[in-house]
N, CA, C, O and CB atoms as a CASP TS submission, in Angstrom:
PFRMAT TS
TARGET T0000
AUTHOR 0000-0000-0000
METHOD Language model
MODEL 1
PARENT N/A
ATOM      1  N   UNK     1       0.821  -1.195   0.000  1.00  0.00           N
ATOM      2  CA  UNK     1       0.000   0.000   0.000  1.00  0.00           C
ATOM      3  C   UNK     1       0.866   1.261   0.000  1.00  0.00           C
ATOM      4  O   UNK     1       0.638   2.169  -0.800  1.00  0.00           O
ATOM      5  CB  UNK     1      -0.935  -0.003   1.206  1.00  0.00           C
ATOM      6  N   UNK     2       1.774   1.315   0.818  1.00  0.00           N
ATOM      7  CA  UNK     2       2.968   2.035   0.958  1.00  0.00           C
ATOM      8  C   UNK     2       3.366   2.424  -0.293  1.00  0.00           C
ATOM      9  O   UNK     2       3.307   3.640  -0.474  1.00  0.00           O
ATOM     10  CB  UNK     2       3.986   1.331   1.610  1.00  0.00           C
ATOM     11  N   UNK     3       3.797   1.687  -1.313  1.00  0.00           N
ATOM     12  CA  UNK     3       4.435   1.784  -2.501  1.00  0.00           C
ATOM     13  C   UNK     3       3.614   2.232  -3.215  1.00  0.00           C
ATOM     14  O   UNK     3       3.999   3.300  -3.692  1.00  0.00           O
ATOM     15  CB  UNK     3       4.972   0.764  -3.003  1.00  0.00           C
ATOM     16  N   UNK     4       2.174   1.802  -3.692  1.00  0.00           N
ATOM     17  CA  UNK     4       1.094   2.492  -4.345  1.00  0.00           C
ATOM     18  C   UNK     4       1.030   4.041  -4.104  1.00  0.00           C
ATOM     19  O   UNK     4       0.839   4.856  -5.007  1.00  0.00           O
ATOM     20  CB  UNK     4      -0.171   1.870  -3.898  1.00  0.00           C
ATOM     21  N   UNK     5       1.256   4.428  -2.456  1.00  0.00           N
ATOM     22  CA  UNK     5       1.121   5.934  -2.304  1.00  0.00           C
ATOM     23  C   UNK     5       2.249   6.512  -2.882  1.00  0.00           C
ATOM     24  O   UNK     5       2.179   7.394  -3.737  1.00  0.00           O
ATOM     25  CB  UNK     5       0.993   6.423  -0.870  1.00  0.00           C
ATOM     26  N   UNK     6       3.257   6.061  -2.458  1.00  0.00           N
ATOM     27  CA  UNK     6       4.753   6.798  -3.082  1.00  0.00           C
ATOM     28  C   UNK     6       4.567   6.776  -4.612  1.00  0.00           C
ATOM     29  O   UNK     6       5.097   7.657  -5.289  1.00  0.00           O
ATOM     30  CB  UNK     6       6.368   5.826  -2.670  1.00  0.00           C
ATOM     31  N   UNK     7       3.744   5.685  -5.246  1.00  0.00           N
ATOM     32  CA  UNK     7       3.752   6.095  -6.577  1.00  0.00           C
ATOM     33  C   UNK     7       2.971   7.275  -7.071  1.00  0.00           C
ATOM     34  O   UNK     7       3.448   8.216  -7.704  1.00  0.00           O
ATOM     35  CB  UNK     7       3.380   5.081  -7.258  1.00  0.00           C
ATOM     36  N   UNK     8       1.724   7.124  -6.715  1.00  0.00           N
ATOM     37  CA  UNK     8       0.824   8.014  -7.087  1.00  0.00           C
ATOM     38  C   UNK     8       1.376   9.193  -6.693  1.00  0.00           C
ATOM     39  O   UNK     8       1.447  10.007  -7.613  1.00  0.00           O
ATOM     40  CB  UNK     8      -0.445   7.794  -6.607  1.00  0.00           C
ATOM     41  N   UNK     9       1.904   9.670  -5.352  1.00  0.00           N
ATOM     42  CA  UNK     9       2.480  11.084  -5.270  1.00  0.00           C
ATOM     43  C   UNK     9       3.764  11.455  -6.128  1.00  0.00           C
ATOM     44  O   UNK     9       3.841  12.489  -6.793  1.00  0.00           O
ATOM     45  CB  UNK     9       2.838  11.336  -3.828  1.00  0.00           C
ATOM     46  N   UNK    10       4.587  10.665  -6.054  1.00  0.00           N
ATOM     47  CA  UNK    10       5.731  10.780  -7.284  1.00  0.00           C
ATOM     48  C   UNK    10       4.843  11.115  -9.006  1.00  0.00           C
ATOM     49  O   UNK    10       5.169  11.994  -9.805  1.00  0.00           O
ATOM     50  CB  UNK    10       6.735   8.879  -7.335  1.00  0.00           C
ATOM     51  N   UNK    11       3.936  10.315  -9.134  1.00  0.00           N
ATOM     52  CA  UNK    11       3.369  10.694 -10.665  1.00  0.00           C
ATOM     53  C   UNK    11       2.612  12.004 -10.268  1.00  0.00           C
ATOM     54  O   UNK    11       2.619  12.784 -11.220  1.00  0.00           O
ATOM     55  CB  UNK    11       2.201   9.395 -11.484  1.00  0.00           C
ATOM     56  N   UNK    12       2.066  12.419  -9.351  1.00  0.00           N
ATOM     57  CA  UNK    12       1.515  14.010  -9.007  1.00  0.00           C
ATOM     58  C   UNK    12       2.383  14.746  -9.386  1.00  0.00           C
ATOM     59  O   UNK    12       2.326  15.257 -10.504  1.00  0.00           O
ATOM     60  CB  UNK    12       1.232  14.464  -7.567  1.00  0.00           C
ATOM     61  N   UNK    13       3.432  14.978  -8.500  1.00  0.00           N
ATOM     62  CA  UNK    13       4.392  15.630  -8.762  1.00  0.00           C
ATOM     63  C   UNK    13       5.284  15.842  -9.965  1.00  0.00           C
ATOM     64  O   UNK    13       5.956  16.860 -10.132  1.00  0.00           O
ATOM     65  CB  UNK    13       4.881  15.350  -8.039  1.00  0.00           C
ATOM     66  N   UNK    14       5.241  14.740 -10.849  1.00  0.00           N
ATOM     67  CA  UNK    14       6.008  14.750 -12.313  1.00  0.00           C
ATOM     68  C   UNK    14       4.811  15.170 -13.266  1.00  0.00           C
ATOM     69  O   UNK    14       5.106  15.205 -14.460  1.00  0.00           O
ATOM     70  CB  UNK    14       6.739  13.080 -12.824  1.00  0.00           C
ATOM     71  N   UNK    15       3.422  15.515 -12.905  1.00  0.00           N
ATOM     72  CA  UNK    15       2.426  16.224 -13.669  1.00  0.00           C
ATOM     73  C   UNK    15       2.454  17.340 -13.241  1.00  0.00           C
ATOM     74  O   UNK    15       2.502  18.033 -14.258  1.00  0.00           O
ATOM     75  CB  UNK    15       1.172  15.787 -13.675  1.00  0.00           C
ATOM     76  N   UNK    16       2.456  18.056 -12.303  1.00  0.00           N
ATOM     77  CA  UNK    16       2.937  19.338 -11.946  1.00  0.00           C
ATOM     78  C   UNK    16       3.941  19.774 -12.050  1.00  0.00           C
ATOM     79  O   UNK    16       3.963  21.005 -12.048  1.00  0.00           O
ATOM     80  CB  UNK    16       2.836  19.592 -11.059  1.00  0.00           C
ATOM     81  N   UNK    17       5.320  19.023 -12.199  1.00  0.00           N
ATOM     82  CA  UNK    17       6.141  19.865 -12.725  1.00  0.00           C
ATOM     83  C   UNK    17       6.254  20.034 -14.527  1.00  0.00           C
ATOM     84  O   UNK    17       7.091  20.687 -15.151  1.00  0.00           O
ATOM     85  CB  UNK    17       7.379  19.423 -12.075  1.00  0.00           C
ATOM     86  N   UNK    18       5.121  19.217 -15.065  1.00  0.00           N
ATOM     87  CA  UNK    18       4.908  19.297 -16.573  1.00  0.00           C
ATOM     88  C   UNK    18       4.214  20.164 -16.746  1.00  0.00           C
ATOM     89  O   UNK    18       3.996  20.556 -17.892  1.00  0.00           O
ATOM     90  CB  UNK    18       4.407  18.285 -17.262  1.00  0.00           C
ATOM     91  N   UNK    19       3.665  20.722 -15.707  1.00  0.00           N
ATOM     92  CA  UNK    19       2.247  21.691 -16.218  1.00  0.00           C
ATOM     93  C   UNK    19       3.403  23.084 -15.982  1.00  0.00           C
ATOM     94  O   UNK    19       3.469  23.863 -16.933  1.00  0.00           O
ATOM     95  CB  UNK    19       0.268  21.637 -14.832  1.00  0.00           C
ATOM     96  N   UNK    20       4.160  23.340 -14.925  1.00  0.00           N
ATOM     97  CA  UNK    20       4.504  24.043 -14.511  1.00  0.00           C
ATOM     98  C   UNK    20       5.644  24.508 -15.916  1.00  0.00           C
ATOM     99  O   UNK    20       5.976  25.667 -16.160  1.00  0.00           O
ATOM    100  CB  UNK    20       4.770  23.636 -13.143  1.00  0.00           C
ATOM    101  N   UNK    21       6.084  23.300 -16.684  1.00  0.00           N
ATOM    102  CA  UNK    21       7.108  23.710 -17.636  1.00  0.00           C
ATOM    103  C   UNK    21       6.170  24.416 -19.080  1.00  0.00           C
ATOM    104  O   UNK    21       6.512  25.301 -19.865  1.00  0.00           O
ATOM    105  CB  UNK    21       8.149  22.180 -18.041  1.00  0.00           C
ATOM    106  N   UNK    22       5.266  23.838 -19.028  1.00  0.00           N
ATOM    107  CA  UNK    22       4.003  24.392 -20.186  1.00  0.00           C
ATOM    108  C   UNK    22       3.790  25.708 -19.711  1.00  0.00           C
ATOM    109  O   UNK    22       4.974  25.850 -19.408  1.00  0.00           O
ATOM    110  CB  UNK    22       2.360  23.502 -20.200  1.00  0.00           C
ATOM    111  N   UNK    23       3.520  26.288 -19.538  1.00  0.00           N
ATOM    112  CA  UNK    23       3.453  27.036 -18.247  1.00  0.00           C
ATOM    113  C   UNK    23       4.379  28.392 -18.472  1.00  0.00           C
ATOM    114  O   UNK    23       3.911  29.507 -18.702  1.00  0.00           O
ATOM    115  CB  UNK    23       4.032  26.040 -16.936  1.00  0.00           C
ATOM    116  N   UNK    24       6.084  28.004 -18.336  1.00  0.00           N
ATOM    117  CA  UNK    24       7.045  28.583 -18.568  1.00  0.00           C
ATOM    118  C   UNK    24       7.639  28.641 -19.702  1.00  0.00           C
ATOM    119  O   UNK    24       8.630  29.291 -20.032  1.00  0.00           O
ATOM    120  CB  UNK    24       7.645  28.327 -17.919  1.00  0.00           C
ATOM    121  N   UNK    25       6.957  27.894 -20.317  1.00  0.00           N
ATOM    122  CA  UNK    25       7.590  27.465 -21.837  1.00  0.00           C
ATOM    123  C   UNK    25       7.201  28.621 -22.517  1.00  0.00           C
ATOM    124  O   UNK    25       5.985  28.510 -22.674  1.00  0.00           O
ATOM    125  CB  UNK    25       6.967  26.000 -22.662  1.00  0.00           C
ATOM    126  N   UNK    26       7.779  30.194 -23.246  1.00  0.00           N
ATOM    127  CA  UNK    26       6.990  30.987 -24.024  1.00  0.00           C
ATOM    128  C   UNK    26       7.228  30.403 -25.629  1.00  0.00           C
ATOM    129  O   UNK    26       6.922  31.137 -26.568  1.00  0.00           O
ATOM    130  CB  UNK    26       7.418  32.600 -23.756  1.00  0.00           C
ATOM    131  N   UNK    27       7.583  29.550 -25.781  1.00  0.00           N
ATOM    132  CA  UNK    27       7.317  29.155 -27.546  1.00  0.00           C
ATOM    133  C   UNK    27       6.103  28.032 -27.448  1.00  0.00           C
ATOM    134  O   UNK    27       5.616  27.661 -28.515  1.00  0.00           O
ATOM    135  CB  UNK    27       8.999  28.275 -28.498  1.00  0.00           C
ATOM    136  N   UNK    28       5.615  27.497 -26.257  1.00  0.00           N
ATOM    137  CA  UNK    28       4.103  26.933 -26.530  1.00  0.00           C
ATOM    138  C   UNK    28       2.969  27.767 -26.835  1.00  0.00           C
ATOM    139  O   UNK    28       2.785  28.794 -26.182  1.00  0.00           O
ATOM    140  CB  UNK    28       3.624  26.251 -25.412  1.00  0.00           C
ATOM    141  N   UNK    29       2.266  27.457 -27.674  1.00  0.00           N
ATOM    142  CA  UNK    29       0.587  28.171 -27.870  1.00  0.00           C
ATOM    143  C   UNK    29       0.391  28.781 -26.810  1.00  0.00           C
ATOM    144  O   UNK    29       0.681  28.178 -25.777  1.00  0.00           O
ATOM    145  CB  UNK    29      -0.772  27.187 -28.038  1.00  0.00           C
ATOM    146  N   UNK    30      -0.166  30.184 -26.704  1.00  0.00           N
ATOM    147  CA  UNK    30      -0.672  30.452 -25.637  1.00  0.00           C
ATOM    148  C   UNK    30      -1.973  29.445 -25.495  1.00  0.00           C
ATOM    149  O   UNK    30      -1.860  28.839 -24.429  1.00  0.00           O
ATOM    150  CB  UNK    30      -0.905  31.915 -25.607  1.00  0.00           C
ATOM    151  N   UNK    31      -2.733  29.201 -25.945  1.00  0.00           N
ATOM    152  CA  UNK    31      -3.861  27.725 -25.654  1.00  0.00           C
ATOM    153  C   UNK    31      -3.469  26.982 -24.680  1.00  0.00           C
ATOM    154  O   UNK    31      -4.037  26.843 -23.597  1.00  0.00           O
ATOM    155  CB  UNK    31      -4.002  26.582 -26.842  1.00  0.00           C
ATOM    156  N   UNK    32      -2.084  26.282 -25.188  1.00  0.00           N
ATOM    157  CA  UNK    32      -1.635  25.146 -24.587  1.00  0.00           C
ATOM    158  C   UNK    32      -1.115  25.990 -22.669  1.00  0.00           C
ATOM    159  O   UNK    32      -1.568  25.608 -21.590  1.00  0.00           O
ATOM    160  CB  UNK    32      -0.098  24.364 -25.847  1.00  0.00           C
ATOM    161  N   UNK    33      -0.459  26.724 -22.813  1.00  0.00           N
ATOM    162  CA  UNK    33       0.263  27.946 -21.495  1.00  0.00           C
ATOM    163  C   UNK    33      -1.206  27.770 -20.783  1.00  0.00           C
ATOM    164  O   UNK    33      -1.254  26.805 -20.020  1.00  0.00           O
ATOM    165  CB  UNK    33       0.825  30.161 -22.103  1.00  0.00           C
ATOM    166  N   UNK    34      -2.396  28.528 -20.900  1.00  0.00           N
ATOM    167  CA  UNK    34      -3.528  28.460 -20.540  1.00  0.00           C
ATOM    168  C   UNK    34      -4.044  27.773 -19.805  1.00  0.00           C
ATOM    169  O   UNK    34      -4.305  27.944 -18.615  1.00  0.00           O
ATOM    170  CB  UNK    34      -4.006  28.416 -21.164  1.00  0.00           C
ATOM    171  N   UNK    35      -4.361  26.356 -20.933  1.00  0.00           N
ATOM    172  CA  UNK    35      -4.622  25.259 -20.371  1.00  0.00           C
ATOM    173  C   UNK    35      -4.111  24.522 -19.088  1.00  0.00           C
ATOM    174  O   UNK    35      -4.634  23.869 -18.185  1.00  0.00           O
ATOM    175  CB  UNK    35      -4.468  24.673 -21.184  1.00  0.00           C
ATOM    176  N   UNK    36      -2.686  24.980 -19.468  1.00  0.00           N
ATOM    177  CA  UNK    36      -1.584  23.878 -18.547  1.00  0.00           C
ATOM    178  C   UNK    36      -2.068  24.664 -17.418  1.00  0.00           C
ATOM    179  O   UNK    36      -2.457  24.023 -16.442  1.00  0.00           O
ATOM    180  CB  UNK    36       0.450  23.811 -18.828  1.00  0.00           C
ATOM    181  N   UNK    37      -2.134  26.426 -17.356  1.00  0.00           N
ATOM    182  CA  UNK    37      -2.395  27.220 -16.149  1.00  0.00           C
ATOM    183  C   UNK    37      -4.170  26.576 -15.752  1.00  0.00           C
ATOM    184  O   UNK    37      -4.197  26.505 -14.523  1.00  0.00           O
ATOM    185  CB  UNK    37      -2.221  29.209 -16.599  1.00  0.00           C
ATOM    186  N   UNK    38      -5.125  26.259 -16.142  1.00  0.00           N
ATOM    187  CA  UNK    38      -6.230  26.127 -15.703  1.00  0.00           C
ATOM    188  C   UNK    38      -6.245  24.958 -14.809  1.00  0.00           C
ATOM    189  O   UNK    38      -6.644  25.019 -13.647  1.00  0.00           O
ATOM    190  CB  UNK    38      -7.081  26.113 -16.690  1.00  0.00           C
ATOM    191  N   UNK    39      -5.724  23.707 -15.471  1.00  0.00           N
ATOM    192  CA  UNK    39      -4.913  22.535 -14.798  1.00  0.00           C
ATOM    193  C   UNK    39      -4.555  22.575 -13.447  1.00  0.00           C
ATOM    194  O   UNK    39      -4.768  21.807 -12.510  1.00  0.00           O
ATOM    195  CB  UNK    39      -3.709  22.345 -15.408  1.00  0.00           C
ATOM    196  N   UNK    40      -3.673  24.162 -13.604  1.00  0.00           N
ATOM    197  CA  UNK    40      -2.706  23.929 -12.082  1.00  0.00           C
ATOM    198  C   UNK    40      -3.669  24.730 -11.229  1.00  0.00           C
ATOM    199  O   UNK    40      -3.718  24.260 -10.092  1.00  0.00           O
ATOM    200  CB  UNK    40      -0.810  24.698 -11.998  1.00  0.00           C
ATOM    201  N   UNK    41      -4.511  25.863 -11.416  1.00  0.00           N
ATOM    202  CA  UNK    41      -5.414  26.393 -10.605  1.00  0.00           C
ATOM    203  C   UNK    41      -6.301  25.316 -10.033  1.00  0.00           C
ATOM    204  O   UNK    41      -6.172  25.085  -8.831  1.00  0.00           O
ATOM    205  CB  UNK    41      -6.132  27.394 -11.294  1.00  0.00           C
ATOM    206  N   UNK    42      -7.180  24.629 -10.724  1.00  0.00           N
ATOM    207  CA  UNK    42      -8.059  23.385 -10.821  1.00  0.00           C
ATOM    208  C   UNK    42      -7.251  22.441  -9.353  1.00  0.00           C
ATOM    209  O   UNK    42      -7.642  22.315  -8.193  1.00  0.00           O
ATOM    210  CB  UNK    42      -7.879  22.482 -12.739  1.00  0.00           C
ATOM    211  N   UNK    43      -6.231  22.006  -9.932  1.00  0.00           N
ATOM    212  CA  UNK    43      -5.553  21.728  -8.744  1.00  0.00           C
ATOM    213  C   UNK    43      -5.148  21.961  -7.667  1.00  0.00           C
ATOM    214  O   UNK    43      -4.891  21.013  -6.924  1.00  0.00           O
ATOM    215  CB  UNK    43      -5.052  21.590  -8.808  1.00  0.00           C
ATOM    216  N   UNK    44      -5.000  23.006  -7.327  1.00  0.00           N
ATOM    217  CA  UNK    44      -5.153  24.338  -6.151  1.00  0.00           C
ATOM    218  C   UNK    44      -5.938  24.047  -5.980  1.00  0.00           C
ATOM    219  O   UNK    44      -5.905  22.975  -5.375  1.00  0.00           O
ATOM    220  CB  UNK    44      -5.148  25.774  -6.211  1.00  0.00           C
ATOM    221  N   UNK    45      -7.300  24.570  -6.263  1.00  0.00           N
ATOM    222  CA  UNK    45      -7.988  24.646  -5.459  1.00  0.00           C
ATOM    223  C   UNK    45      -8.821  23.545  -4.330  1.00  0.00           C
ATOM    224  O   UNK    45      -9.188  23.911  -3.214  1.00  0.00           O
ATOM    225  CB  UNK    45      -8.495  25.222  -6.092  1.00  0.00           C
ATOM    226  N   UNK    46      -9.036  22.059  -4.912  1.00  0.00           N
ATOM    227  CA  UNK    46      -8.433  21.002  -5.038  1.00  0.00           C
ATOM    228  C   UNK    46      -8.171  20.833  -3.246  1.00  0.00           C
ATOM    229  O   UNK    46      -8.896  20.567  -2.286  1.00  0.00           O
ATOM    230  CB  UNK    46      -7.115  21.143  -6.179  1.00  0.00           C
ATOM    231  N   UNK    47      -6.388  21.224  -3.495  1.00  0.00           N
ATOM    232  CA  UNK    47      -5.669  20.513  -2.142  1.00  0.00           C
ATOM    233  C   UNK    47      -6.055  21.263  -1.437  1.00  0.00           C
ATOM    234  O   UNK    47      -6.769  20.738  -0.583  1.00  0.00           O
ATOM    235  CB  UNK    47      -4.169  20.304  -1.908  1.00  0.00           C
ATOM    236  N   UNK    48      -5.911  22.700  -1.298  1.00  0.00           N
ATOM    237  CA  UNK    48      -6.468  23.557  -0.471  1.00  0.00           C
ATOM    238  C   UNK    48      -7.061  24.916  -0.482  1.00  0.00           C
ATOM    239  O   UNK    48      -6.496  25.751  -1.188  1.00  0.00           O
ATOM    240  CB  UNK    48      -5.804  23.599   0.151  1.00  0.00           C
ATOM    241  N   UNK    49      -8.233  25.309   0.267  1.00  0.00           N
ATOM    242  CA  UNK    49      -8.732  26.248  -0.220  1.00  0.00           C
ATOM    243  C   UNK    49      -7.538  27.584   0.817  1.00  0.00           C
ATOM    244  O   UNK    49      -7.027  27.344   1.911  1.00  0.00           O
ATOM    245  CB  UNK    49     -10.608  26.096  -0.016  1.00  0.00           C
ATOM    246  N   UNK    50      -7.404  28.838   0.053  1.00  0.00           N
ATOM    247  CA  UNK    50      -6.734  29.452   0.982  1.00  0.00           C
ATOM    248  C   UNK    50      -7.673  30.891   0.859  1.00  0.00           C
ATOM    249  O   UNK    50      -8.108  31.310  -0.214  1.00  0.00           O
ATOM    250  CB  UNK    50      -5.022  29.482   0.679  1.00  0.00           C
ATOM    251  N   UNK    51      -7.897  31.574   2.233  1.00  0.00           N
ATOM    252  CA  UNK    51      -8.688  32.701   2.154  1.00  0.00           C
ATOM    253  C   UNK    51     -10.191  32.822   1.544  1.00  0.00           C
ATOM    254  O   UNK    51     -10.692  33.535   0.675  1.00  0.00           O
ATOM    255  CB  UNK    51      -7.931  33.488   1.507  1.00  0.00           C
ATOM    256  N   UNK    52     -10.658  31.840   2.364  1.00  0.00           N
ATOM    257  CA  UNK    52     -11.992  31.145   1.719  1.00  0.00           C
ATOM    258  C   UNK    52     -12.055  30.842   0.482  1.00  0.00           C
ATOM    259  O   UNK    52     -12.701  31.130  -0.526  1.00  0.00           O
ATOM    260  CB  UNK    52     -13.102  31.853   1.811  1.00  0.00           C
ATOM    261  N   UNK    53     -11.334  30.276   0.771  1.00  0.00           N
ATOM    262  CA  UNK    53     -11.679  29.731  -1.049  1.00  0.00           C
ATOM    263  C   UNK    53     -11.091  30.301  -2.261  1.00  0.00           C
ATOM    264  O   UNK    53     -11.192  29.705  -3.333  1.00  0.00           O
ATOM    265  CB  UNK    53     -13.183  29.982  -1.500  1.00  0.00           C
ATOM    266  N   UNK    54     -10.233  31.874  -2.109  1.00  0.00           N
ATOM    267  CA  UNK    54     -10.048  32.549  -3.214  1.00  0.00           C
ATOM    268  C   UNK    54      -8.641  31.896  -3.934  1.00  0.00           C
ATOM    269  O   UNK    54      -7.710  31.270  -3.427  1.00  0.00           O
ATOM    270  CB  UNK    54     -10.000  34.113  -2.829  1.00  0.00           C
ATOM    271  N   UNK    55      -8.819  32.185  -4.892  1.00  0.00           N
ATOM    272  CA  UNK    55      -7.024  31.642  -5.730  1.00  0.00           C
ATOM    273  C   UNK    55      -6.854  33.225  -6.498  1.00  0.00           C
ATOM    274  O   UNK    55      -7.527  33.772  -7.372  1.00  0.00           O
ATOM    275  CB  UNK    55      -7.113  29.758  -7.501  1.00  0.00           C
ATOM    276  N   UNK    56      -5.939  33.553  -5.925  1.00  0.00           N
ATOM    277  CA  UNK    56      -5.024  34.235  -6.850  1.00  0.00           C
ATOM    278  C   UNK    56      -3.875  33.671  -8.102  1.00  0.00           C
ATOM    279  O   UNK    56      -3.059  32.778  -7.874  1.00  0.00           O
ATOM    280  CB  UNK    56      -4.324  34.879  -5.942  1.00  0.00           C
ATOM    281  N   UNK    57      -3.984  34.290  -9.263  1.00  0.00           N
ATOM    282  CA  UNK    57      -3.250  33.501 -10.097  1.00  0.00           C
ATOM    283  C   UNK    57      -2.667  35.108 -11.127  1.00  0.00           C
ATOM    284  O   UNK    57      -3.321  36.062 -11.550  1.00  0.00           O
ATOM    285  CB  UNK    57      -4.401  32.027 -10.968  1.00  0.00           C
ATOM    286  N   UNK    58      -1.243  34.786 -11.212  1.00  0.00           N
ATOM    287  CA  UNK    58      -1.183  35.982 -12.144  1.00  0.00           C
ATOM    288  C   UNK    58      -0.292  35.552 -13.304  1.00  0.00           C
ATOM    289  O   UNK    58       0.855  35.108 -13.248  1.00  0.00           O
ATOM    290  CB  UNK    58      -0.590  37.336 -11.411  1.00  0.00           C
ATOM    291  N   UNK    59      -1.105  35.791 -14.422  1.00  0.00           N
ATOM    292  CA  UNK    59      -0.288  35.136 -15.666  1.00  0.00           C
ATOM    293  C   UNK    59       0.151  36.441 -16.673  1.00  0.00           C
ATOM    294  O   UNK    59      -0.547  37.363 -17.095  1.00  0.00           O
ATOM    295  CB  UNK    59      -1.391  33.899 -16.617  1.00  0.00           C
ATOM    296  N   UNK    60       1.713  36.113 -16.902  1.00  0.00           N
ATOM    297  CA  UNK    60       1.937  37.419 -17.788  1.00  0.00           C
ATOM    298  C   UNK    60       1.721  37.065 -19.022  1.00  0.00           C
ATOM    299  O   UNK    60       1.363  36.014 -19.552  1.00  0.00           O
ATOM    300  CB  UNK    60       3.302  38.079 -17.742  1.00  0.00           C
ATOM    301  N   UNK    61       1.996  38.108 -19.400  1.00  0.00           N
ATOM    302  CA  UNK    61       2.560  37.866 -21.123  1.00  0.00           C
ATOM    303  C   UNK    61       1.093  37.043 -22.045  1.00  0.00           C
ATOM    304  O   UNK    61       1.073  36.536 -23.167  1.00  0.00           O
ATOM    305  CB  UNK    61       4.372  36.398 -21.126  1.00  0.00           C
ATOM    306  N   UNK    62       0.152  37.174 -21.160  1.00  0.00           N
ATOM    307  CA  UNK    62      -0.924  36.423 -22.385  1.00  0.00           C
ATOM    308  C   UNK    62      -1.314  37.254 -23.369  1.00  0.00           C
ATOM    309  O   UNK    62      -1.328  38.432 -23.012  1.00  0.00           O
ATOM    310  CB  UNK    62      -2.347  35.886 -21.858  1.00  0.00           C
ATOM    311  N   UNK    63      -1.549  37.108 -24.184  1.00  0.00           N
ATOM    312  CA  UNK    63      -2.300  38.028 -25.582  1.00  0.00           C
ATOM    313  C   UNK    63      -3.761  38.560 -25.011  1.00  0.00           C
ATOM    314  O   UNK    63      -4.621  37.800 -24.565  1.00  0.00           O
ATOM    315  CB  UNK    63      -2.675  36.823 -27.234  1.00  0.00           C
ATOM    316  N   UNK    64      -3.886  39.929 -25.099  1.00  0.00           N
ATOM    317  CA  UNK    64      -5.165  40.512 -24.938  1.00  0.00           C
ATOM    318  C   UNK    64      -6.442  39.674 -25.493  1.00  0.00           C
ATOM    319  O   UNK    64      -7.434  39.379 -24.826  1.00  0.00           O
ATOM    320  CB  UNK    64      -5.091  41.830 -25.607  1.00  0.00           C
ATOM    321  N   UNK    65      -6.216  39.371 -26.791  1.00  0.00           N
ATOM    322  CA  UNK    65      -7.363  38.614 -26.878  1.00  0.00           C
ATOM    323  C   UNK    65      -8.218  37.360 -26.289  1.00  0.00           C
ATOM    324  O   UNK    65      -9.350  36.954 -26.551  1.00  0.00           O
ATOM    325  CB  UNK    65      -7.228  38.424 -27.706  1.00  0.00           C
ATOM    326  N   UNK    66      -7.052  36.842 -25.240  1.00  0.00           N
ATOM    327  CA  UNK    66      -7.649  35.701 -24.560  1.00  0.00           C
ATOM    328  C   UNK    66      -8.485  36.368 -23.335  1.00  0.00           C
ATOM    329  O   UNK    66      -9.501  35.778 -22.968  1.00  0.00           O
ATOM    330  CB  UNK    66      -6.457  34.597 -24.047  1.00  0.00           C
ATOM    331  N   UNK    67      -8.067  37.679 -22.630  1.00  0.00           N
ATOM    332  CA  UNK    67      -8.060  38.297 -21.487  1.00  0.00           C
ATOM    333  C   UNK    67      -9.690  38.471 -21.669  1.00  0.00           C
ATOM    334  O   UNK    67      -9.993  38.284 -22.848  1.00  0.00           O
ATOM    335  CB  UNK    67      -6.993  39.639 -21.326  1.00  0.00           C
ATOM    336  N   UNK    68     -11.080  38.845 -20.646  1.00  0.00           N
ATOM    337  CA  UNK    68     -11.834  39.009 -20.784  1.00  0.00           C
ATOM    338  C   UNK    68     -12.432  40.211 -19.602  1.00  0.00           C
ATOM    339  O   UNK    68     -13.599  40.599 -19.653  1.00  0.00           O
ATOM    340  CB  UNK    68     -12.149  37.885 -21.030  1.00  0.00           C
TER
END
């Protein structure tokens, strides 16, 4: 059972640090940057809520046209 947990948290962690490289990556789609960012919020909010519930998230460099 032990080993099952260490796996599953080891594969958490190697998806978050993939999202996190999508993420940082500026020659990916902004789509793909986005996505990977909705992912990691989604996930936040998730493990824990902080300040009732709010997530702050600040993404640079996106193209106005995605912004709403």
């Amino acid at each position: 059972m032990k080993k099952l947990e260490r796996m599953t948290k080891q594969g958490a962690q190697a998806g978050l640090e993939c999202l996190l490289a999508i993420c940082r990556d500026e020659e990916q789609k902004a789509a793909d940057r986005i996505s990977a960012a909705k992912a990691l919020i989604d996930y936040g909010r998730k493990a824990e809520a902080v300040d009732e519930g709010a997530v702050r998230v600040v993404l640079e460099g996106v193209p106005k046209e995605y912004l709403v």
